[in-house]
C-alpha positions in Angstrom: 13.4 32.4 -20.8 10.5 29.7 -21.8 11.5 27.4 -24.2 9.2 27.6 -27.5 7.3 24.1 -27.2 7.0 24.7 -23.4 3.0 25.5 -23.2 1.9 28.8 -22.2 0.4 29.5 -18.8 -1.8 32.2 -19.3 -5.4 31.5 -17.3 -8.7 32.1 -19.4 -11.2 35.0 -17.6 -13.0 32.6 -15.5 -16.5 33.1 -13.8 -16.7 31.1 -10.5 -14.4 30.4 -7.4 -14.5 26.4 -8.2 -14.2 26.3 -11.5 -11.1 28.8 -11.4 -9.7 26.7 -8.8 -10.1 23.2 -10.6 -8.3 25.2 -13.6 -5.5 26.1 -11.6 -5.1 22.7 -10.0 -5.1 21.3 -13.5 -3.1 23.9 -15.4 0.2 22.9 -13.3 -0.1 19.6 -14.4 -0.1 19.7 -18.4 -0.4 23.4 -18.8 -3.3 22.7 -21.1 -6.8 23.7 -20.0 -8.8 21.0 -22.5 -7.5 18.0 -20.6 -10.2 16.0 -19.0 -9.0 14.1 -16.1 -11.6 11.8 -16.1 -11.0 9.1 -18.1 -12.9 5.9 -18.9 -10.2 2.9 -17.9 -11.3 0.7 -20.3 -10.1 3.1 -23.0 -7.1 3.3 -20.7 -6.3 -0.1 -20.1 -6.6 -1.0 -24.0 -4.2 1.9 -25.1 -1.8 0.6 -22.5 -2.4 -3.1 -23.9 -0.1 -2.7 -26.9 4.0 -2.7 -26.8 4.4 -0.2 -29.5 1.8 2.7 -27.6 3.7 2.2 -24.1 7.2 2.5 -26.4 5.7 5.8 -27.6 4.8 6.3 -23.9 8.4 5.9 -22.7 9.8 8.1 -25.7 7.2 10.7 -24.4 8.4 10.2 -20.6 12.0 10.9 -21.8 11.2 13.7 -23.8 7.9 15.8 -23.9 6.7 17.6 -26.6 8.0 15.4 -29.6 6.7 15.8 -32.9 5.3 13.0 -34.9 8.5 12.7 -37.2 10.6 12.6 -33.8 8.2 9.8 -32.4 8.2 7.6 -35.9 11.6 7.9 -35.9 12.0 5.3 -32.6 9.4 2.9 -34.5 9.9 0.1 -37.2 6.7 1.3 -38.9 4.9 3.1 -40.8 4.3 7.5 -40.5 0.7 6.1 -40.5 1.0 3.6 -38.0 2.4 5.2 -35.4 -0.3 8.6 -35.9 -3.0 5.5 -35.6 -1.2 4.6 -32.3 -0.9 8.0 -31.1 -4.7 8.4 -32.0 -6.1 5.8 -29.7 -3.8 7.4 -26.7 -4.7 10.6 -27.4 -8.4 9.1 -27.3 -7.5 7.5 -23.8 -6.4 10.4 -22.6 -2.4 9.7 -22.4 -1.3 12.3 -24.1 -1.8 15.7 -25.5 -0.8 17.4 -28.4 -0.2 21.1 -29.4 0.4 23.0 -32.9 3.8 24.5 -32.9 3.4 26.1 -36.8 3.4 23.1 -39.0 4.0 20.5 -36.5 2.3 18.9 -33.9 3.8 18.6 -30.7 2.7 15.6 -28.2 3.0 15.8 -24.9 2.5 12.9 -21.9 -0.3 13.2 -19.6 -0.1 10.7 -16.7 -3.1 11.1 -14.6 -4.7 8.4 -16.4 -1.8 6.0 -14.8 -1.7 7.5 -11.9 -5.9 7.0 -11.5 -4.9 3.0 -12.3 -2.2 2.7 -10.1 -4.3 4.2 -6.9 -7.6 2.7 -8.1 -6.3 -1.3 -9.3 -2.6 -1.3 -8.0 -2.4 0.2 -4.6 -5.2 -0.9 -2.3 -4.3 -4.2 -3.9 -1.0 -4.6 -3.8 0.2 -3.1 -0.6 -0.1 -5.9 1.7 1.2 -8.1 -0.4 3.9 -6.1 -1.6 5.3 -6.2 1.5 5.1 -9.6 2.7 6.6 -10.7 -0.5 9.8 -8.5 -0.7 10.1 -9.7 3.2 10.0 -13.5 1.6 12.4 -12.6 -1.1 14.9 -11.0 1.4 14.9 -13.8 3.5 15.5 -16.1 0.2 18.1 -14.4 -0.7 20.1 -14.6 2.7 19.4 -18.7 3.1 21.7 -19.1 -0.2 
C-alpha cells in the first residue's frame, strides 16, 4: 500500500512518442511531471552557497516529503526564514513541493547536483583525484 505523501504515478494522456517518453524518463525520478530539469547553474550554485539551504538540503536527503513545520523545526530561525530559504531552492530547482490538505510537503530533487557534479566536478577532478589519493596513501605508509 502507498504511503499518503508518496506522489502519485498516474501519466497525463500524452500526444507524441517523445514527449511521452521524456515524461516517463522523468516521472521515475520525482514522480512529479512539472519539474524542469534544466536548470540555470547560477541559480544553482547561489542556493547551494548558503549553510542553512544545504542543512535544509540534508534534512530533505534524510527524509522526503517534510512539511515546513518539520523543516523549521531543525533551524534556529524564524517560520519565515526558513520558507524564504526554501523559496530560492525551490526557485533553483532543488526541491519540490506538493499539497497534502493543509500542508505543503517538500520534496528533494537532485538533478540539479548531479548536472554540477558531471558538468564542474567530474571531467575536472578525475585525474587529479586519483593521483592525489595515490600521494596520500603513500603518505600515510612513510609515517
Amino acid at each position: 500500500m502507498a504511503n499518503s505523501t508518496e506522489p502519485t504515478r498516474r501519466l497525463p494522456s500524452l500526444r507524441g512518442g517523445v514527449l511521452k517518453a521524456a515524461t516517463l524518463f522523468v516521472s521515475g525520478l520525482t514522480c512529479d511531471y512539472l519539474v524542469t530539469y534544466y536548470q540555470d547553474m547560477d541559480e544553482v550554485f547561489k542556493a547551494l552557497a548558503d549553510p542553512t539551504r544545504r542543512a535544509l538540503l540534508d534534512s530533505l536527503f534524510e527524509r522526503d516529503g517534510q512539511s515546513l513545520s518539520e523543516l523549521e523545526a531543525g533551524q534556529s530561525m524564524s517560520r519565515f526564514g526558513v520558507m524564504k530559504h526554501l523559496r530560492v531552492l525551490e526557485d533553483a530547482g532543488l526541491l519540490t513541493t506538493r499539497r497534502r490538505g493543509r500542508e505543503k510537503l517538500h520534496f528533494l530533487n537532485p538533478v540539479p547536483i548531479r548536472q554540477i557534479q558531471e558538468r564542474w566536478v567530474g571531467k575536472y577532478a578525475e585525474p587529479w583525484a586519483s593521483a592525489l589519493i595515490a600521494l596520500k596513501d603513500e603518505l600515510e605508509e612513510q609515517q
